[in-house]
C-alpha positions as CSV (number, residue, x, y, z in Angstrom):
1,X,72.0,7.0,20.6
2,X,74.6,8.4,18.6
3,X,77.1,7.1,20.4
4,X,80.5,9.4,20.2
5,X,80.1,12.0,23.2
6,X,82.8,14.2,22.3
7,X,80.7,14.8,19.2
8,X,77.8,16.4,21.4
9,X,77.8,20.0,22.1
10,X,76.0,21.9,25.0
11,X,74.2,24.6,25.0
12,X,74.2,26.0,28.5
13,X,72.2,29.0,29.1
14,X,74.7,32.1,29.7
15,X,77.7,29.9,29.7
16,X,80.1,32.1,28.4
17,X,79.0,35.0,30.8
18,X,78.8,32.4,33.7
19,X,82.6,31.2,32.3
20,X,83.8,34.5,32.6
21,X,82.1,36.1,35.8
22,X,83.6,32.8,37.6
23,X,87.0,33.4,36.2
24,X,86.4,37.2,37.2
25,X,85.3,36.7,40.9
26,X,88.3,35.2,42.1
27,X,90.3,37.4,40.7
28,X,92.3,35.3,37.7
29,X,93.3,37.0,34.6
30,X,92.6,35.0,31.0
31,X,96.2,34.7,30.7
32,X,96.9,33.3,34.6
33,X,93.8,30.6,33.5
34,X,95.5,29.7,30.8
35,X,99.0,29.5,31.7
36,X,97.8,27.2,35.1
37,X,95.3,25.1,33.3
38,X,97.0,24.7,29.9
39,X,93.9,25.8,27.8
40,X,95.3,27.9,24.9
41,X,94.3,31.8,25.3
42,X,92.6,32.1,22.1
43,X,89.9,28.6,23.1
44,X,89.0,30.4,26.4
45,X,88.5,33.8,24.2
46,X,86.3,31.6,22.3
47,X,84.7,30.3,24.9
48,X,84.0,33.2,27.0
49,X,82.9,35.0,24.1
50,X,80.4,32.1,22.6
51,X,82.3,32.2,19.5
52,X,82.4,28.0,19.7
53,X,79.6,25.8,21.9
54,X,81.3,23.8,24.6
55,X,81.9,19.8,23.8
56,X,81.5,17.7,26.7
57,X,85.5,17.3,27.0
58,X,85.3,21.1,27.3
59,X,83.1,21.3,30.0
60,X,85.8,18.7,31.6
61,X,88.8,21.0,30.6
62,X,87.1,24.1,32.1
63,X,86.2,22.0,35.8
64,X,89.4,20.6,35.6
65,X,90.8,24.1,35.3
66,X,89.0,25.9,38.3
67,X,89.9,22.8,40.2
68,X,93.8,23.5,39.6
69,X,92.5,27.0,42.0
70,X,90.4,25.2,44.4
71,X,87.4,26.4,42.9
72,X,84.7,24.4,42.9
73,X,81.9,25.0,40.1
């Protein structure tokens, strides 16, 4: 094995429209994400529009995030 997991990306099928329809059904805007969660606007822009594959510590970021609503994904 490679070793380094942060250098992994992951491909998830319809991530970035499964990212974004989450955010969407409970009602929280890009910038209330953000501003909660700490992720920088423009990464979650990136994100939800598949603009950059998600790392491992990403994926972590973004659970970490809906966690901080008490949503569970």
């Amino acid at each position: 094995m490679n070793g380094n997991i942060q250098e992994k990306t992951f491909k998830m099928k319809n991530a970035p429209e499964r990212l974004q329809a989450t955010r969407r059904k409970f009602g929280i805007t890009q910038e209330e994400f953000c501003e909660r969660t700490g992720i920088p606007l423009g990464t979650l822009k990136t994100w939800e529009h598949a603009r950059t594959d998600l790392t491992p510590k990403s994926v972590q970021r973004l659970i970490d995030g809906f966690l901080k609503f008490d949503i569970f994904v």
